[in-house]
C-alpha positions in Angstrom: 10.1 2.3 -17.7 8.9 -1.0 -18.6 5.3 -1.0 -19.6 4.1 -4.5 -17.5 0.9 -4.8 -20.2 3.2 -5.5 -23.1 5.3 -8.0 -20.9 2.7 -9.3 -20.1 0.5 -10.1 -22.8 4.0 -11.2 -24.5 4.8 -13.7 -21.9 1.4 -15.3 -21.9 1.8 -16.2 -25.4 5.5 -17.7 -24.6 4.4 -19.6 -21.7 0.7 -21.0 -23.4 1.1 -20.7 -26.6 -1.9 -18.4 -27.4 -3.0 -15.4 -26.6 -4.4 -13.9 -23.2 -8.3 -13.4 -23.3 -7.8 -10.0 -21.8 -5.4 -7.8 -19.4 -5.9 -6.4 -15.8 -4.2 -3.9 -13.9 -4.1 -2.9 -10.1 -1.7 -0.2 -9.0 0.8 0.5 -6.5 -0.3 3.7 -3.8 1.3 5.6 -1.8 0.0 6.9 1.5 0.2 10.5 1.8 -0.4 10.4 5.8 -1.7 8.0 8.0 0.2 5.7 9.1 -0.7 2.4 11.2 -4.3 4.2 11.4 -6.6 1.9 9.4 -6.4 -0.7 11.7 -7.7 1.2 14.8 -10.9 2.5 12.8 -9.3 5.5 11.9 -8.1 7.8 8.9 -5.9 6.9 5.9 -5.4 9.3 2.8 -3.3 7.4 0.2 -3.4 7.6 -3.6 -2.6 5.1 -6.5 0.6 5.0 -8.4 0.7 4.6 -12.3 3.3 1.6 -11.5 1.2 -1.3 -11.7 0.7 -5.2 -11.6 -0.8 -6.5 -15.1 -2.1 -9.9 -15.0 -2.8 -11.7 -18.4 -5.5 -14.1 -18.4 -7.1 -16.8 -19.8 -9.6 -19.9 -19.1 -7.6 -23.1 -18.8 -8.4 -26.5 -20.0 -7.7 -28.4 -17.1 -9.1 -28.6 -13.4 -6.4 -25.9 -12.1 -5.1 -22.4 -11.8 -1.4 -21.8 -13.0 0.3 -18.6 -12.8 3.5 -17.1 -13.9 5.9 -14.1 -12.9 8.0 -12.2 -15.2 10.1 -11.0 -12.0 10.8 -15.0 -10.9 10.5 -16.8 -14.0 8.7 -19.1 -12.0 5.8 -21.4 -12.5 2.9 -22.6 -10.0 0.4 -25.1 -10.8 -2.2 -25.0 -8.0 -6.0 -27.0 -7.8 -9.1 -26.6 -5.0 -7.3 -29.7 -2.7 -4.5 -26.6 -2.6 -6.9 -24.1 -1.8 -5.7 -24.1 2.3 -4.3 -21.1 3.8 -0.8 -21.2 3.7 -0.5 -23.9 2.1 1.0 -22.3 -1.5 4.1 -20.3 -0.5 5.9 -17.4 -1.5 4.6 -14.6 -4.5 2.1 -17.0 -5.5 0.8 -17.8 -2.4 -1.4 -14.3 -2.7 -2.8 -15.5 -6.4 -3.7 -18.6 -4.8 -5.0 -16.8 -1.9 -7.6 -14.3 -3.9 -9.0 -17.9 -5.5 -9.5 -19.5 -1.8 -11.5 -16.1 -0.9 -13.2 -15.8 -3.7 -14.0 -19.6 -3.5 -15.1 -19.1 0.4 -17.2 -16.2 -0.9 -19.8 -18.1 -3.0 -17.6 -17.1 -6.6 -17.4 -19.5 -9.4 -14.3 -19.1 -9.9 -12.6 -20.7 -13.3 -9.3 -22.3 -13.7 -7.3 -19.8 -15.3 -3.8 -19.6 -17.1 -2.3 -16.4 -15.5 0.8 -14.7 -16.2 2.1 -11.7 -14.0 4.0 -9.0 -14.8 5.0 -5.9 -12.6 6.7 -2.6 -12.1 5.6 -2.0 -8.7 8.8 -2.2 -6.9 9.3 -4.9 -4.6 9.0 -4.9 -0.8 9.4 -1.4 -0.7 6.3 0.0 0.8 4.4 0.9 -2.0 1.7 -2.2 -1.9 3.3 -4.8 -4.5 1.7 -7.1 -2.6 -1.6 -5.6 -3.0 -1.4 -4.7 -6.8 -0.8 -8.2 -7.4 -4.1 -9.8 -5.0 -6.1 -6.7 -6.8 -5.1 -7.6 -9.9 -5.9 -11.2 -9.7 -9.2 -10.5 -8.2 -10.1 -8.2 -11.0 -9.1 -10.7 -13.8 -10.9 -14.2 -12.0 -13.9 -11.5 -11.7 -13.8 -10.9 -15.1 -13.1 -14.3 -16.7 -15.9 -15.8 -14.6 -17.9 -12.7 -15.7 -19.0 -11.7 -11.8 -18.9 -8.3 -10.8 -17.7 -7.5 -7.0 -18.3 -4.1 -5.7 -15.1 -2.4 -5.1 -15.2 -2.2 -1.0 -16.3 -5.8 -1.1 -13.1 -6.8 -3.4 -10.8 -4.7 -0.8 -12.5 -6.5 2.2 -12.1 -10.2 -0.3 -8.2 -9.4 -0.4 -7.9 -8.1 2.9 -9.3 -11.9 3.7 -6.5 -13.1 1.7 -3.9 -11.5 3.7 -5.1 -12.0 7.2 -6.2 -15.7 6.6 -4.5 -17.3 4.1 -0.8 -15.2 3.8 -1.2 -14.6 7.7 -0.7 -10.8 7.5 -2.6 -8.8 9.8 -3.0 -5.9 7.5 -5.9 -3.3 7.6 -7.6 -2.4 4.8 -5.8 0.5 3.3 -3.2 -0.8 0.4 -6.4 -3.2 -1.1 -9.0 0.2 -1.1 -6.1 2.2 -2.1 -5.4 -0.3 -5.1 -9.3 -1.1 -6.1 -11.1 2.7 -5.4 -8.7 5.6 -6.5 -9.2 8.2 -9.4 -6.8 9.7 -11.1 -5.8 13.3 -9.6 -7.2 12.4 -6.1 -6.5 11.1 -2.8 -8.5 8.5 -1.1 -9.4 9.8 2.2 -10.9 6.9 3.8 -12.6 6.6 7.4 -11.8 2.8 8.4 -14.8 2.4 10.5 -17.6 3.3 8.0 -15.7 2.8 4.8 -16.9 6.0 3.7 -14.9 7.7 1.1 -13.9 10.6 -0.6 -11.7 11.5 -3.4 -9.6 14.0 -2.3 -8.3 16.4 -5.5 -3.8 16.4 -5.1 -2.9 18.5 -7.9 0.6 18.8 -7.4 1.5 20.1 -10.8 -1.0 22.9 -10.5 0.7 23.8 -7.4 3.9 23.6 -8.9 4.9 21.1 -6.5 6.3 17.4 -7.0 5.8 14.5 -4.7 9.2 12.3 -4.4 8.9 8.7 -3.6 12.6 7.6 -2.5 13.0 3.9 -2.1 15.9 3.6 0.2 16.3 -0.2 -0.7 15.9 -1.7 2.6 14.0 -4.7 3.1 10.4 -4.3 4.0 8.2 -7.0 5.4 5.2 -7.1 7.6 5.8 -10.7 7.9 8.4 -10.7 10.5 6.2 -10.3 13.2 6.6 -6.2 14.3 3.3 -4.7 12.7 1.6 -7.5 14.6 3.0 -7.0 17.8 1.9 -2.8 17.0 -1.4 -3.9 16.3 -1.3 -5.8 19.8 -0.1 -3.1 21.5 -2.7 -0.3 20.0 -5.6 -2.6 21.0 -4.1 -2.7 24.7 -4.1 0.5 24.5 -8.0 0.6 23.8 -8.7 -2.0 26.3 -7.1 0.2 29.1 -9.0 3.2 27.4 -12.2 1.3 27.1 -13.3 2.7 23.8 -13.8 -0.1 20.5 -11.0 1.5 18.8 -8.0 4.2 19.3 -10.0 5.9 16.8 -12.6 7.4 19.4 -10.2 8.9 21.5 -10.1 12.3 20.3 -6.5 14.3 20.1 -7.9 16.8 22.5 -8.6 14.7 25.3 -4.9 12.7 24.3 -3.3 14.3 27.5 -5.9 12.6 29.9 -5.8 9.1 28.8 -1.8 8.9 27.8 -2.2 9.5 31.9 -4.5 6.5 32.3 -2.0 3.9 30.6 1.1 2.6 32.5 2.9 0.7 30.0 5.2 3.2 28.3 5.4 1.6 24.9 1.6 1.3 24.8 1.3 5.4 26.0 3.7 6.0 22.8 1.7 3.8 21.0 -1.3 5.3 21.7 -0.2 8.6 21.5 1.1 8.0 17.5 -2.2 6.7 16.5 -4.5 9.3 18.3 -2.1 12.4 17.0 -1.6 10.7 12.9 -5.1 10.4 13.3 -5.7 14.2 14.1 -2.9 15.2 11.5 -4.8 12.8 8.4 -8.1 15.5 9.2 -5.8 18.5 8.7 -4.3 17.7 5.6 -7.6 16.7 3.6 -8.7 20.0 4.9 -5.7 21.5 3.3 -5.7 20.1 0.3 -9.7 20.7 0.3 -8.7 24.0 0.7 -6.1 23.7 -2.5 -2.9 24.4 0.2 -1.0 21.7 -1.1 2.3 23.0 0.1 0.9 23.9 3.7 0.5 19.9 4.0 4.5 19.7 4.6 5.2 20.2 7.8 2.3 17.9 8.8 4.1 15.1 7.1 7.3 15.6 9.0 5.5 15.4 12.4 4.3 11.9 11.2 7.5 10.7 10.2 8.6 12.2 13.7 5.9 10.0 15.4 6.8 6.9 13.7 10.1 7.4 14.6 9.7 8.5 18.1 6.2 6.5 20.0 5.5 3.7 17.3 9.4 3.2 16.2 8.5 1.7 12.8 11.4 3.4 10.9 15.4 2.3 10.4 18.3 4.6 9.5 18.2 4.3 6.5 14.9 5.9 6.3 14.9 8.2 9.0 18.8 9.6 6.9 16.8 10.0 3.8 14.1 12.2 5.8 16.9 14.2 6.8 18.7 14.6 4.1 15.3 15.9 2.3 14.2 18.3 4.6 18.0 19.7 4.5 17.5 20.2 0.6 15.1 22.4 1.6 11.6 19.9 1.2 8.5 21.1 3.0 7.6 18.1 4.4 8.9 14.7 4.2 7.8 10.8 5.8 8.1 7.4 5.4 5.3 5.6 3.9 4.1 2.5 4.3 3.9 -0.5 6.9 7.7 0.4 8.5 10.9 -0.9 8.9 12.1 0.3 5.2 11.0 0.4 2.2 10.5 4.7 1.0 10.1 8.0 2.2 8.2 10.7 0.1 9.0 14.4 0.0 6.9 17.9 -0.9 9.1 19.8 -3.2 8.6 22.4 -5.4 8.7 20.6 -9.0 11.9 21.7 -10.1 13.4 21.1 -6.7 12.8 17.1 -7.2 16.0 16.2 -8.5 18.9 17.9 -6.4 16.3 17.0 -2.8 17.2 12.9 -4.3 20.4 14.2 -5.5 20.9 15.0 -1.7 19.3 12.0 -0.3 22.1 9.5 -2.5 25.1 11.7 -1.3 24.1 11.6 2.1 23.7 7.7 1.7 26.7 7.4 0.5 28.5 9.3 3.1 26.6 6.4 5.6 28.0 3.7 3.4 24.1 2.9 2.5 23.1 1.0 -0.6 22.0 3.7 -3.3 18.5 4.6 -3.0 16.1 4.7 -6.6 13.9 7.7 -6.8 10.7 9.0 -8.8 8.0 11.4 -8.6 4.4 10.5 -8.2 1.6 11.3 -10.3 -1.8 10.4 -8.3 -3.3 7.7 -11.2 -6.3 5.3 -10.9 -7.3 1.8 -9.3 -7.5 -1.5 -10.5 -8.5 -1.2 -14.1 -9.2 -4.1 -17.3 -7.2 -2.9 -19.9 -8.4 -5.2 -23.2 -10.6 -8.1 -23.2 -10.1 -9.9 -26.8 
């Protein structure tokens, strides 16, 4: 796999002619369980992926921030007149974003020459989006030499996405990105933004986590995780509790019977249950029962599919096709509507379980899916100043 730091560093130096003053890295993350959860208050447990964003940086002469993707070959040129939500569009819209919050937040922030390079993959579920805002942070931060705690960075790019892209994310993929350890989970609590690092050894288990990208488009942009979120704080209207997170999954049964809209009830009903199911598996893996975790995961993915309907064939066939293969658990991940699954397989079981994902994509006449396992890596990182 490519190494983005290399690319990166080597790109600056095409595109300015000198070198970068230093590299910073954000990572992709996976979310082991917890799905649509963090913006109700409630649990998330995802970990970081050692695919990551580098950004190359450097002060620039002029009044102005310009960046540049490997992935686009593309160049933006952007100054403070520009700094107006949505006014830059497209990947570069979330650099210019991260300056506009950073800039609302009191940061002197310098013009910067920024070159981006990536192998996160792309609207698939695993926080491209994300690594790239973290990234940027974490380089402006540390060309203008300020130092941002790393909640208040995830809340910073959470700003980006709700007010400048227009993405009514929670604050998951940005803690996920800035706070993990190596080895760990993150489980957060979404209320408090209390956290714990969670220990995932899979390899000491001798177990593998799969992350299957099914190569269907993924977007939260399209409307559908907005309308969720509408419908989930209905449902806590009707309930009249702050947040779905205070109704607890014992007393589900009573208030699903209090709410007359069916598609709120099933909405409800996933949030309050992936909520419950999020506490059991940091138990479990407190515990060091890895493997027990499995068949928690499926009941998610059977919740998305079922009460919040977030999932597509192509996902819901690669599900499937991995528990056939004989996986102990398997979901999608990630906002819905696409993008991957991950499965629970013994290690050496990895292969022939994505083996048995492509055939059965192919039998559907689906585009091939890419596979790789995950290894639970750190946050957002600088990687060489010069």
């Amino acid at each position: 796999m490519t190494l983005p730091e290399g690319t990166a560093e080597e790109l600056f130096f095409d595109t300015y002619g000198r070198a970068p003053e230093g590299l910073w890295a954000s990572p992709g993350r996976v979310n082991l369980i917890g799905e649509h959860t963090d913006y109700n208050d409630g649990f998330v447990l995802p970990f970081a992926l050692p695919e990551r964003t580098v950004v190359a940086a450097a002060h620039a002469e002029g009044p102005q921030w310009t960046v540049r993707s490997d992935l686009t070959a593309e160049t933006v040129h952007f100054g403070r007149d520009d700094l107006v939500p949505g006014k830059i569009k497209g990947w570069a819209g979330y650099v210019a974003g991260v300056v506009w919050a950073l800039v609302e937040a009191g940061h002197q922030v310098p013009p910067a020459d920024l070159m981006v390079s990536s192998n996160v993959p792309l609207g698939s579920g695993l926080s491209s989006s994300h690594a790239l805002e973290c990234a940027t942070l974490t380089a402006l931060a540390g060309l203008g030499g300020f130092d941002i705690p790393g909640m208040d960075a995830a809340k910073l790019v959470q700003r980006t996405e709700n007010l400048y892209v227009g993405a009514a994310t929670g604050l998951m993929d940005q803690a996920a990105s800035l706070l993990c350890t190596a080895g760990h989970a993150l489980f957060l609590d979404c209320r408090t933004l209390e956290t714990e690092q969670i220990p995932l050894d899979l390899t000491g288990a001798g177990l593998a986590l799969l992350i299957l990208n099914t190569n269907t488009k993924h977007s939260h942009a399209d409307g559908e995780y907005a309308k969720r979120r509408q419908s989930c704080e209905r449902g806590a209207e009707i309930l009249g509790v702050p947040a779905l997170r205070d109704i607890a999954v014992t007393d589900l049964p009573d208030a699903l019977a209090k709410i007359d809209d069916d598609v709120v009830r099933r909405r409800v009903r996933h949030v309050v249950s992936e909520n419950a199911r999020v506490q059991e598996t940091v138990a479990l893996l407190r515990a060091g029962s890895v493997r027990e975790a499995g068949p928690l995961l499926t009941a998610s993915h059977a919740s998305m599919r079922d009460d919040f309907e977030i999932t597509v064939p192509q996902v819901d066939t690669a599900v499937e096709a991995a528990l056939a293969a004989g996986a102990y658990g398997s979901r999608m991940t990630g906002g819905g509507f696409g993008g991957c699954i991950i499965a629970l397989t013994d290690v050496d079981q990895a292969a022939s379980t994505a083996e048995a994902v492509e055939a059965a994509f192919a039998a559907a006449g689906f585009r091939a899916p890419d596979w790789f396992t995950a290894v639970p890596s750190a946050g957002a990182t600088q990687l060489r100043l010069s």
